[in-house]
C-alpha positions as CSV (number, residue, x, y, z in Angstrom):
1,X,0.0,0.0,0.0
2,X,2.7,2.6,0.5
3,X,4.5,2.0,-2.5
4,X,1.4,2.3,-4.0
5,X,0.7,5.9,-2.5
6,X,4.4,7.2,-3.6
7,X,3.7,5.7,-7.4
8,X,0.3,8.5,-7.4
9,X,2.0,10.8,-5.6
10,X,4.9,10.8,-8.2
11,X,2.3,10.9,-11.1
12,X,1.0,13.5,-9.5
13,X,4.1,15.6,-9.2
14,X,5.1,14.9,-12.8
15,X,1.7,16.2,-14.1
16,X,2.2,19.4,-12.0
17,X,5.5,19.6,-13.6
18,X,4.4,19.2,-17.6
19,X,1.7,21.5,-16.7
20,X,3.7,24.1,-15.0
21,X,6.4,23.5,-18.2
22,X,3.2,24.2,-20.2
23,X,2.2,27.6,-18.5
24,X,5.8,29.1,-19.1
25,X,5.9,28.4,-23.0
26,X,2.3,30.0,-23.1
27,X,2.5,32.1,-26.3
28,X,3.1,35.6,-25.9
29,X,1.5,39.1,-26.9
30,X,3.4,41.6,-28.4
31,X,2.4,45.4,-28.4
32,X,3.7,47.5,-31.1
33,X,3.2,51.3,-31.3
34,X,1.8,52.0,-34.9
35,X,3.6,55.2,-35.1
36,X,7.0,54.3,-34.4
37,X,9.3,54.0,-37.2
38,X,12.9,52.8,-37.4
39,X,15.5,51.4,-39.4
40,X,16.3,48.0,-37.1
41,X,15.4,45.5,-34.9
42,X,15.3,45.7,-30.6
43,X,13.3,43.0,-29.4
44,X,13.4,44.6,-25.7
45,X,11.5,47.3,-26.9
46,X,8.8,45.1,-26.9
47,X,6.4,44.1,-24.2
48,X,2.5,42.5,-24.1
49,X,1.6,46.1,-22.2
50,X,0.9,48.8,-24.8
51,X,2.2,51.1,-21.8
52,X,5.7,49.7,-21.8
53,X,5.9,49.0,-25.8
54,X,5.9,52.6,-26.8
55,X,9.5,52.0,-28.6
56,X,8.2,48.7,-30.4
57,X,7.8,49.0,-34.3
58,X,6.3,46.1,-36.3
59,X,10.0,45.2,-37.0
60,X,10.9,44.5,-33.4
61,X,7.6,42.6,-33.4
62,X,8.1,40.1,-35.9
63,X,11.8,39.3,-34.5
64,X,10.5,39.0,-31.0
65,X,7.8,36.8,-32.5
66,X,10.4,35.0,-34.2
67,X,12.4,34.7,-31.2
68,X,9.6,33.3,-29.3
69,X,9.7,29.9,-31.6
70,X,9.1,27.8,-28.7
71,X,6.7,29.7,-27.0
72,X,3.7,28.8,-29.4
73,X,1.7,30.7,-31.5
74,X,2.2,34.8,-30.6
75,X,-0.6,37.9,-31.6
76,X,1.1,40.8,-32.6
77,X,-1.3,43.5,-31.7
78,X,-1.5,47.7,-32.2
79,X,-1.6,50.3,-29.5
80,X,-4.7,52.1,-30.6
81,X,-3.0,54.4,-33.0
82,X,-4.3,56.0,-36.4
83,X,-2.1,56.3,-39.2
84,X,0.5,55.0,-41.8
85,X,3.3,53.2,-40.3
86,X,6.3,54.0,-42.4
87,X,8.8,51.1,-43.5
88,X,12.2,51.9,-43.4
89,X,14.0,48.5,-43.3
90,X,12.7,44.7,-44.6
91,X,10.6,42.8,-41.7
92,X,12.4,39.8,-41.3
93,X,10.5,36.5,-42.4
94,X,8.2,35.4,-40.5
95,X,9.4,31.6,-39.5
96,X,6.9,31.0,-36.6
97,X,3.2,30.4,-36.0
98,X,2.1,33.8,-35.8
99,X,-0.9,36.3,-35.1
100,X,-1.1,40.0,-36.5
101,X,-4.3,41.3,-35.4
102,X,-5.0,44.9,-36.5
103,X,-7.2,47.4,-35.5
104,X,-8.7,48.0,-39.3
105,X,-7.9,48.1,-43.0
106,X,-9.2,51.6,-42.6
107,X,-7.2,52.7,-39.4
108,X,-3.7,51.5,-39.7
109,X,-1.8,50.9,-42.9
110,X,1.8,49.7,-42.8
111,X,3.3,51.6,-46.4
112,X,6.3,49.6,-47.6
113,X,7.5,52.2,-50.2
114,X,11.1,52.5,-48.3
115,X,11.3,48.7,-48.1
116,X,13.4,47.0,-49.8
117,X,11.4,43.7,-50.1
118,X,7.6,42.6,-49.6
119,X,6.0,43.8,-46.5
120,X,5.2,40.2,-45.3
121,X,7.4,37.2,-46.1
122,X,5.9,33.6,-44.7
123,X,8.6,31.1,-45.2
124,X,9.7,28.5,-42.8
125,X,9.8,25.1,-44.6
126,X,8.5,23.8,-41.2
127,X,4.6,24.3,-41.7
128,X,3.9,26.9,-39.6
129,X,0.3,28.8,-39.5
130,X,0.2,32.9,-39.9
131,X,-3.1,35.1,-39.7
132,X,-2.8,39.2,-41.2
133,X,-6.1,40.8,-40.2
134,X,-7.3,44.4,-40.1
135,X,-4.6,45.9,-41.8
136,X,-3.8,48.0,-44.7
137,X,-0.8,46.7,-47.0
138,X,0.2,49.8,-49.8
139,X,3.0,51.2,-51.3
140,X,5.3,48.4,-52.0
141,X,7.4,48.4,-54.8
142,X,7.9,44.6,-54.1
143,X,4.8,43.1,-53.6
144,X,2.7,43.4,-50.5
145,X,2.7,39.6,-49.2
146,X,4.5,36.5,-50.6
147,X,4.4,32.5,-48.9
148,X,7.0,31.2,-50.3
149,X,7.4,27.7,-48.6
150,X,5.3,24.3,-49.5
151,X,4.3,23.5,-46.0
152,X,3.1,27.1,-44.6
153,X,-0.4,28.6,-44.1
154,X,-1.4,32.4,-44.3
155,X,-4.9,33.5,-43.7
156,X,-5.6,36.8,-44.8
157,X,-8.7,38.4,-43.4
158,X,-10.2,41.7,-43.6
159,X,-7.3,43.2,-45.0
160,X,-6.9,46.7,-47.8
161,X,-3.9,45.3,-50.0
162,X,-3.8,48.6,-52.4
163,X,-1.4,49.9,-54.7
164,X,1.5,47.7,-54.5
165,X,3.6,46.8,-57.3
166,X,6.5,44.4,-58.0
167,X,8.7,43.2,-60.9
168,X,8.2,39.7,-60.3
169,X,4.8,37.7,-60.0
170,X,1.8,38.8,-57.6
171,X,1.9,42.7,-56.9
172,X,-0.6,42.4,-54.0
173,X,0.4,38.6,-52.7
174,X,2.4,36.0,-54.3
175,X,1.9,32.3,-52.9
176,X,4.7,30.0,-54.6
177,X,3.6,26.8,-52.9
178,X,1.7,27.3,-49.9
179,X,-1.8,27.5,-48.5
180,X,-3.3,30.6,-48.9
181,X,-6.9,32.1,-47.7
182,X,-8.3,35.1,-48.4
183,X,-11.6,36.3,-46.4
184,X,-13.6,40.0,-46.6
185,X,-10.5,41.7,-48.1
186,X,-9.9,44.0,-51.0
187,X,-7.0,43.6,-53.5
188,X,-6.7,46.4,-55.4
189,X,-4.6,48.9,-57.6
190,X,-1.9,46.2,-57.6
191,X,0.6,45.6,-60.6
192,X,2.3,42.4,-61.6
193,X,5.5,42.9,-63.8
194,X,4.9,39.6,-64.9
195,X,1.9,37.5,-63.6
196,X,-1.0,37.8,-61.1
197,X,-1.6,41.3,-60.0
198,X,-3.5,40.5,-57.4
199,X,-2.5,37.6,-56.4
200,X,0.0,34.6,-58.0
201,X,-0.8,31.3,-57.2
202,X,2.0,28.6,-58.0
203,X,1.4,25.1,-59.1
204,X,2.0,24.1,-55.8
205,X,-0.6,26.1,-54.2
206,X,-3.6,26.1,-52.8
207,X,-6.1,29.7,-52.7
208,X,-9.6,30.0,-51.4
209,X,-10.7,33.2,-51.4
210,X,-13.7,33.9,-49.7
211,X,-16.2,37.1,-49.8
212,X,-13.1,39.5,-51.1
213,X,-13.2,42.7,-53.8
214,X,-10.1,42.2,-56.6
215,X,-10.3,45.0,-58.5
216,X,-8.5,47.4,-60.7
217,X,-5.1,45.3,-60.8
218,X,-3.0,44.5,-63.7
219,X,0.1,42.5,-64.7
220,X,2.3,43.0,-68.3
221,X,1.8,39.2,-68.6
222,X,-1.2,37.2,-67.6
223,X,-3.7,37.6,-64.9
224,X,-4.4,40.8,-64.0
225,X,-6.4,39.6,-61.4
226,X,-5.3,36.8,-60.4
227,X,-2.1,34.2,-62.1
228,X,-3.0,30.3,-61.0
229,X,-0.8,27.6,-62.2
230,X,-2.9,25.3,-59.9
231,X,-6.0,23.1,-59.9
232,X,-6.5,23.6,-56.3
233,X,-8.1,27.2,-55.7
234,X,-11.7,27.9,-54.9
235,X,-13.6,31.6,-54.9
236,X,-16.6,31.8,-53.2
């Protein structure tokens, strides 16, 4: 009987252990100041409290986020600002599951036009699971969004992605072999030097788009709209 007591009290220990393991890799939320730009990455300027994140630009965001790779899936999130946040330098890639929830389409708008790549890169070759909502995406000479690995997902969801342009395929987002959605967004004003001005699809990928305006884009090759080498893409 005692030995039988210490064997449940030592499951009981090791629960409280994986779950106290558990608690500490809880993902984390990250506060960035809308208005802030800058030119590099600090990862201490960025906190889960708006109040002490007042130095945090969506480029210290993303690498915190990235940082964070064992911490689960983090929610970038905006301080209540209205404006045009300003891109100075590339956002890294974004290699981890991964949340950017902003406030509106309509009341922030991150303007790559000093970038000197897309505004949003999803590429981790490890299948990780991205969601851009309530944003605005313009001004890109690049391209706005591109998922460039086989086994990622990106949701895009009530996002403006407006007058970007890019030399290469898809001028608003360009999915090479990935899984893309698209839900109550707009695409439009985009240009495509070569295919899809809205959006390139690979013959790898996989689109549903999904109560979304495309609009006024255009590409010097095919698809204004939208480029799809694929079978697998669905509009509703």
């Amino acid at each position: 009987m005692r030995h039988y007591f210490k064997k449940i009290s030592y499951l009981l220990l090791s629960g409280l252990a994986l779950a106290l393991t558990a608690a500490s890799a809880q993902a984390a939320q990250i506060c960035v100041a809308s208005e802030i730009t800058d030119n590099g990455t600090d990862i201490s300027d960025c906190d889960s409290d708006c109040a002490n994140s007042s130095d945090c630009s969506i480029l210290d965001a993303v690498a915190k986020a990235n940082a964070d790779a064992d911490a689960g899936e983090d929610e970038i999130i905006f301080d209540g600002s209205v404006g045009t946040f300003f891109l100075d330098a590339q956002i890294d890639d974004i290699t981890d599951d991964l949340i950017i929830t902003g406030p509106g389409a309509n009341v922030v708008t991150i303007d790559g036009g000093g970038n000197s790549g897309r505004i949003f890169v999803v590429d981790s070759g490890s299948g990780i699971e991205v969601t851009i909502s309530g944003l605005g995406l313009t001004g890109s000479s690049h391209g706005a969004i591109a998922v460039l690995s086989a086994d990622d997902s990106l949701t895009v969801d009530n996002c403006n992605i407006s007058n970007n342009s890019a030399a290469e395929e898809g001028g608003g987002i360009k999915n090479a072999s990935g899984n893309l959605i698209v839900n109550n967004s707009i695409l439009s004003g985009n240009h495509s030097g070569d295919d899809g001005g809205a959006i390139k699809n690979g013959i790898s990928g996989f689109v549903t788009i999904t109560g979304t305006i495309i609009s006024g884009n255009d590409a010097d090759d095919s698809g204004g709209g939208i480029s799809n080498e694929s079978s697998a893409i669905m509009i509703i």
